[in-house]
C-alpha positions as a Python dict, from the first residue, in 0.01 Angstrom:
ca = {
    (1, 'X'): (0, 0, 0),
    (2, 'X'): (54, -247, 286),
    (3, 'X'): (135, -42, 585),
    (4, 'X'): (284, -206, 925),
    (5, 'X'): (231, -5, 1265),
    (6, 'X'): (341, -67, 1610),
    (7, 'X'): (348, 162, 1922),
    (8, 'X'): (416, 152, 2277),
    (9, 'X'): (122, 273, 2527),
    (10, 'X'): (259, 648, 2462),
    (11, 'X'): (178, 620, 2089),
    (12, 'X'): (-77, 361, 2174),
    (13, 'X'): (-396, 676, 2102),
    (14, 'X'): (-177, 824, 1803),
    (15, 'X'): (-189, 485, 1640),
    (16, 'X'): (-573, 411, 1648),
    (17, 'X'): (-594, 754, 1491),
    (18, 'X'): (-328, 675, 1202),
    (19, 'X'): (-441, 297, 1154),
    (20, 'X'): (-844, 516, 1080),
    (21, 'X'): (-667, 723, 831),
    (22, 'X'): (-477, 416, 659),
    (23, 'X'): (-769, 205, 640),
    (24, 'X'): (-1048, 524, 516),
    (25, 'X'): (-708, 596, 251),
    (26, 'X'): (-740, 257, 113),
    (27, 'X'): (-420, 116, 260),
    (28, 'X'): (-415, -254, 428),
    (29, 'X'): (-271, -224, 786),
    (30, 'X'): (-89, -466, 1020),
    (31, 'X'): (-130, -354, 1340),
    (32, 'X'): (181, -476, 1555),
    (33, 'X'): (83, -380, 1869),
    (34, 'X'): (73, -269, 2172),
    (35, 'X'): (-325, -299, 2186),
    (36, 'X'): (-389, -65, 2483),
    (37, 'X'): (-220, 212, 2696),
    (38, 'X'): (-89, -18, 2962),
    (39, 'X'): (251, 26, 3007),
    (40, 'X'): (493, -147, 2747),
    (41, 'X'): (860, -145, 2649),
    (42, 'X'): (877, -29, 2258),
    (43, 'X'): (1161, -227, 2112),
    (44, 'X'): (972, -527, 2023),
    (45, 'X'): (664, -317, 1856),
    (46, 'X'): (917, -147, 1649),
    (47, 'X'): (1164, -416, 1534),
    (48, 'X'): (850, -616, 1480),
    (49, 'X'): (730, -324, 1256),
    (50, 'X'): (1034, -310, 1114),
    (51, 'X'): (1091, -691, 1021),
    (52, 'X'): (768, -721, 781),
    (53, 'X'): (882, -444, 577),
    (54, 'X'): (1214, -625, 565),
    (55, 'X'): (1049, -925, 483),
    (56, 'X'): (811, -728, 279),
    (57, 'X'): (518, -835, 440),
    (58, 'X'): (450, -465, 451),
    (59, 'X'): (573, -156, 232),
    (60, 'X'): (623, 59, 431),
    (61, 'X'): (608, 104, 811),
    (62, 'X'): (529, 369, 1165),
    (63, 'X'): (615, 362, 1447),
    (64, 'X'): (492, 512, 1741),
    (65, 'X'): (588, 640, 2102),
    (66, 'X'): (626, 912, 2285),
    (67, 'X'): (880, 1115, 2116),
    (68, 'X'): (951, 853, 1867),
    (69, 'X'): (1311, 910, 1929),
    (70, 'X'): (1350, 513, 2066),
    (71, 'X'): (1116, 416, 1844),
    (72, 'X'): (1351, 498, 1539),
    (73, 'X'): (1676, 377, 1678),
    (74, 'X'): (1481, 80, 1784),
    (75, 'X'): (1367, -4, 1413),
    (76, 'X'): (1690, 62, 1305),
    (77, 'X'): (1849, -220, 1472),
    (78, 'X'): (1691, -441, 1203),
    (79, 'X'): (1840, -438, 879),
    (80, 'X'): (1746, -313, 573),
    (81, 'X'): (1507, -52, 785),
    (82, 'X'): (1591, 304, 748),
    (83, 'X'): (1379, 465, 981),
    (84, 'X'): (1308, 854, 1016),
    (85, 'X'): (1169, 1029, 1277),
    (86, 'X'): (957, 1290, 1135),
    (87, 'X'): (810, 1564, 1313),
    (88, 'X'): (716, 1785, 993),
    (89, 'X'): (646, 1710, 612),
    (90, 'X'): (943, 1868, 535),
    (91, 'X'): (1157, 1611, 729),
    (92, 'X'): (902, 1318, 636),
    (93, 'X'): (961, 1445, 251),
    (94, 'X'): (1341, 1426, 257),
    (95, 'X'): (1363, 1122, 432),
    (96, 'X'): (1153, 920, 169),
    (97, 'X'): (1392, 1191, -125),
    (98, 'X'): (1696, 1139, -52),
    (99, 'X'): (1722, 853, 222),
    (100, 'X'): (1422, 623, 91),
    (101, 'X'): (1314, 600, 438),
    (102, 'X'): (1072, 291, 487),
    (103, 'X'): (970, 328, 823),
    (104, 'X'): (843, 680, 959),
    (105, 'X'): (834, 746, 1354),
    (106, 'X'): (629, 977, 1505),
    (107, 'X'): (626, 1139, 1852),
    (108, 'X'): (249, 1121, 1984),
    (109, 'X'): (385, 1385, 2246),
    (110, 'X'): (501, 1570, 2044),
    (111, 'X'): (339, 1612, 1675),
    (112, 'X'): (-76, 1635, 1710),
    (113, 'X'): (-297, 1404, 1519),
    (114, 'X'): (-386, 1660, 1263),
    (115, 'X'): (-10, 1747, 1173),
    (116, 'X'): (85, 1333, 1228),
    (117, 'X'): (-132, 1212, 930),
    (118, 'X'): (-19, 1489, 682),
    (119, 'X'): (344, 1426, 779),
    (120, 'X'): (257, 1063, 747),
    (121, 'X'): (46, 1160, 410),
    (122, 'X'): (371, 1322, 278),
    (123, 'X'): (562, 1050, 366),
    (124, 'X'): (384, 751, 241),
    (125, 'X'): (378, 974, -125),
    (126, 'X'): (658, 1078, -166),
    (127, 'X'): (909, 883, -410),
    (128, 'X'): (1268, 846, -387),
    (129, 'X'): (1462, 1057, -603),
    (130, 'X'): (1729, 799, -630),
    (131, 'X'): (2053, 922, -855),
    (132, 'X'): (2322, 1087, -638),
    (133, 'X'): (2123, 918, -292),
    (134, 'X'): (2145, 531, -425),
    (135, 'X'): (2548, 557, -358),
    (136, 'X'): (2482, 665, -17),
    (137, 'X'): (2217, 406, 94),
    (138, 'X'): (2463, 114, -76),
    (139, 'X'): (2755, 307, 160),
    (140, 'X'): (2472, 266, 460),
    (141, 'X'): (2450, -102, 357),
    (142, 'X'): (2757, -189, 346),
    (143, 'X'): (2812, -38, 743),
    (144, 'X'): (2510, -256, 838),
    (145, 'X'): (2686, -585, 651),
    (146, 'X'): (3022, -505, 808),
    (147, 'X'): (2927, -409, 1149),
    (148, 'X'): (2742, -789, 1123),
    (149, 'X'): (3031, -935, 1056),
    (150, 'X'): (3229, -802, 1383),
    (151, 'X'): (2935, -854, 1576),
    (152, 'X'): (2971, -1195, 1470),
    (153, 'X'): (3271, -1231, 1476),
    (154, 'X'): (3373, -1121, 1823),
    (155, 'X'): (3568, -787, 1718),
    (156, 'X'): (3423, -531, 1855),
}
């Protein structure tokens, strides 16, 4: 799988540790930046993460901060992402269920390296159920396409 991951300096130690797993689980990772722990602003990292998979440069996507909070609601500003924050496998298995999730966020501050790559694990292998959920997504879809269209259009 073709994984993109981006981070600000928060997630910046989280993200060496997940790009390791990718790489030892076979996956080919795009690393999006930030490169260090100097201080960044995340929305680039993460609408840049979130613009391969949208482009399908990558599969699937991560993003990375502190609580990952901004780092999801960043990534969702580009469409076609739906971006999940997960802080458990239970949450990283529903998103990817029922709300085929493509990006995952993670909160370096607040889910530990050991408990990030299972969640991420979970995440990146679990399928989307589809049937009753494809209605919804198409419903989410059709919000992004509209709310274009007034943005575009002035109406607000």
């Amino acid at each position: 799988m073709r994984v993109a991951v981006g981070s600000d300096h928060a997630g910046f130690p989280l993200k060496q540790a997940v790009i390791r797993y990718l790489e030892q689980a076979g996956h080919a990772v795009t690393d999006l930046g930030t490169h260090s722990t100097d201080a960044v602003d995340y929305p680039p990292y993460c609408a840049a993460v979130g613009r391969a998979v949208v482009d399908g440069r990558a599969d699937a996507g991560v993003v990375l901060g502190g609580s990952g909070q901004g780092e999801q609601i960043a990534a969702n500003k580009v469409h076609g992402v739906r971006a999940a924050l997960c802080p458990d496998e239970f949450t990283a298995r529903l998103a990817r269920q029922h709300n085929d999730a493509n990006v995952c966020a993670l909160g370096a501050r607040i889910v530990a390296e050991p408990l990030a790559l299972s969640v991420l694990s979970v995440f990146l292998e679990t399928p989307f159920d589809g049937g009753r959920h494809v209605p919804r997504l198409e419903q989410i879809r059709d919000i992004e396409v509209e709310e274009c269209a007034r943005q575009h259009s002035g109406s607000r």
